[in-house]
N, C-alpha and C positions, 0 to 999 in steps of 0.2 A: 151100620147106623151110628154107633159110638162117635166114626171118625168122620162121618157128616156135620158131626153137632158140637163136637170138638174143633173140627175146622172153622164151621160159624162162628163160635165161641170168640176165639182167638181174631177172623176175620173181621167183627162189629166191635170189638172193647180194645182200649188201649189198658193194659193189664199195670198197676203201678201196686208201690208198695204204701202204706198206709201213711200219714200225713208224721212227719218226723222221723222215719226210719228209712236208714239208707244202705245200699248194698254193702258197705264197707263193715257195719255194722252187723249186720245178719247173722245169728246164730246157727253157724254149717254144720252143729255135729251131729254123728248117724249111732243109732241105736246098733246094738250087734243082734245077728240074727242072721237066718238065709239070704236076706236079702237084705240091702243097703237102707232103712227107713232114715227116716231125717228124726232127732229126739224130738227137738221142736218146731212145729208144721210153719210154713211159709205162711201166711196173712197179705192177700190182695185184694186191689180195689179197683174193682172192673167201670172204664168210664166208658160212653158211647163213642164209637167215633164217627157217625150220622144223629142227625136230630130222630128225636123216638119216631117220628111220623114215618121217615123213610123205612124204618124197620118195620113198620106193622104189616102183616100180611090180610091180605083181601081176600076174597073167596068171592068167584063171579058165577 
């Protein structure tokens, strides 16, 4: 289910970075630990990429 709704996710939004902040700029360092974290979390701004109407589901 996760990668149903994650696929939608990614399928309906063009994913950008917040209004003045560019990838060049990105703060990429990783916290230590078992696993790889980022110190400072990513900040995105999900736009549609259909008008909201096409997105809404019906029920018949």
């Amino acid at each position: 289910m996760l990668g149903l709704t994650l696929a939608n996710l990614i399928h309906c939004f063009d994913l950008q970075l917040p209004h003045g902040q560019s990838s060049d700029t990105m703060n990429m360092e990783e916290r230590k630990g078992i696993t790889s974290n980022k110190a400072v979390p990513t900040t995105i701004v999900p736009k549609p990429r259909f008008p909201m109407d096409f997105l809404r589901v019906t029920s018949h």
